[in-house]
C-alpha positions in Angstrom: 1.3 15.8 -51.3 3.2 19.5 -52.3 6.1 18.6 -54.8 8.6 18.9 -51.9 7.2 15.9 -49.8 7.4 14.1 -53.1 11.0 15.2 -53.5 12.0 14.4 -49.9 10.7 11.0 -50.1 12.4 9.6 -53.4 15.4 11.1 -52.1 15.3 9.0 -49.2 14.6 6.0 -50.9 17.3 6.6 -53.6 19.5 7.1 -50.6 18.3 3.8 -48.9 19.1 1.8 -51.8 22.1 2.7 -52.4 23.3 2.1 -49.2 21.7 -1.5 -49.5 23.9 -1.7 -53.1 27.2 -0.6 -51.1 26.5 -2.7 -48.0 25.7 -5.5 -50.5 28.7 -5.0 -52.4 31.3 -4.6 -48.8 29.9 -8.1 -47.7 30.5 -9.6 -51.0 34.2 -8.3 -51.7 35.0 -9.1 -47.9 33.8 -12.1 -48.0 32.2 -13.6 -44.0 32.9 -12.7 -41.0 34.8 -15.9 -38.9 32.7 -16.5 -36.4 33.8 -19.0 -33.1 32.5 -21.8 -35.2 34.8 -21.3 -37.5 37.6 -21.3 -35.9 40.2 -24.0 -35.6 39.3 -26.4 -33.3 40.5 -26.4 -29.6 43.1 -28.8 -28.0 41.4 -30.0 -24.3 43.0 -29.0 -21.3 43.1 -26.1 -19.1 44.9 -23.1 -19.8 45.9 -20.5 -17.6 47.3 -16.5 -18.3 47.2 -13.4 -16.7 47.8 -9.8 -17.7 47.3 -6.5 -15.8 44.0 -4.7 -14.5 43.5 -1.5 -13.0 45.2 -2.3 -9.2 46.7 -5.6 -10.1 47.1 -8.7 -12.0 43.9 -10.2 -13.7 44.4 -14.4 -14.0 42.1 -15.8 -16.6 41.8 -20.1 -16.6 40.0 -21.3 -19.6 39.0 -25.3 -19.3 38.4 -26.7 -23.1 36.4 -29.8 -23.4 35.6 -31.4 -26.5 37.3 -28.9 -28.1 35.2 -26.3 -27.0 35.3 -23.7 -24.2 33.3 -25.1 -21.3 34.6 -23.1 -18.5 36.2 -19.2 -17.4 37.5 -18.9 -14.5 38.2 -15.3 -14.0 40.6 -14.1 -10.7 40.1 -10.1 -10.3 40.9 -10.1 -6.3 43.8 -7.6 -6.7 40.8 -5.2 -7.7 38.4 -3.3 -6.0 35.3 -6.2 -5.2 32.6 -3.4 -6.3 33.6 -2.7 -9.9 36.5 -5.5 -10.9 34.4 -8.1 -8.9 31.8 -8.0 -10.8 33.2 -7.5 -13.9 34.8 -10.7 -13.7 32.2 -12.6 -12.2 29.6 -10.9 -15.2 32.4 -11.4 -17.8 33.4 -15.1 -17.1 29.6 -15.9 -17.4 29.6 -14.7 -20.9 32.8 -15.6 -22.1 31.9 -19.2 -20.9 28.6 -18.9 -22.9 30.3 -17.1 -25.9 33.8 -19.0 -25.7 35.8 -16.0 -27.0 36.2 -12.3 -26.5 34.4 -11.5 -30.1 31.6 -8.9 -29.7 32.4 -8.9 -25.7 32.1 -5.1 -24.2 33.8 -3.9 -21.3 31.9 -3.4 -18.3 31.2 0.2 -17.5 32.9 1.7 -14.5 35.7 -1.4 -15.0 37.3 -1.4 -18.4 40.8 -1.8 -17.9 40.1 -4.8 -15.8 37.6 -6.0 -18.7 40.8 -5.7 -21.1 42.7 -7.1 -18.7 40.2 -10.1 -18.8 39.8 -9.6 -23.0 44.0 -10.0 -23.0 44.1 -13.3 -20.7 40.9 -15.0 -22.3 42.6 -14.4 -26.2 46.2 -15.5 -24.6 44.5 -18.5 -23.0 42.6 -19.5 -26.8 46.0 -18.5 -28.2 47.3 -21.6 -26.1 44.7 -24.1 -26.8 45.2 -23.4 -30.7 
């Protein structure tokens, strides 16, 4: 190897362990990340709240069963079927499956009706807190 590859490559690894020390030492002094597991338990019921999409109101009803989210039930009909449709229809899948809006992405093509959704789902766990 010519003394510049050598160089190259212990640079790079002095530069990949010190990010590894700095990432290490972030995650220590911040401590964990909540994660839906964490979080205070839910009271059952079903809870309903709405906010606004692109065209019109988005209604978000969140059913809580053993204090856990078991259903989403997602209303987008004041927007257009093609791109709020299915955002709600692929959003309530995952919200159900995930039971909150952590780590959720909009859907391309329909984000403010996948805010809108983001706004109701959060009010709706806001409720059932």
């Amino acid at each position: 190897m010519t003394a510049k590859m050598t160089r190259n490559i212990l640079l790079m690894l002095v530069a990949t362990v010190l990010m590894g020390i700095v990432l290490n030492l972030y995650i220590h002094n911040t401590g964990t990340v909540p994660a839906a597991d964490n979080a205070a338990p839910l009271t059952d019921g079903s809870y309903t709240s709405a906010a606004q999409g692109c065209m019109g109101e988005v209604t978000v009803t969140v059913t809580v069963t053993g204090g856990k989210v078991t259903a989403v039930q997602v209303d987008a009909s004041a927007e257009t079927p093609e791109l709020g449709g299915k955002a709600a229809e692929t959003l309530a899948a995952q919200l159900t499956q995930t039971g909150s809006t952590a780590g959720a992405d909009a859907i391309t093509g329909a984000t403010l009706t996948s805010e809108a959704i983001f706004t109701a789902m959060d009010a709706c766990l806001a409720q059932a807190q």
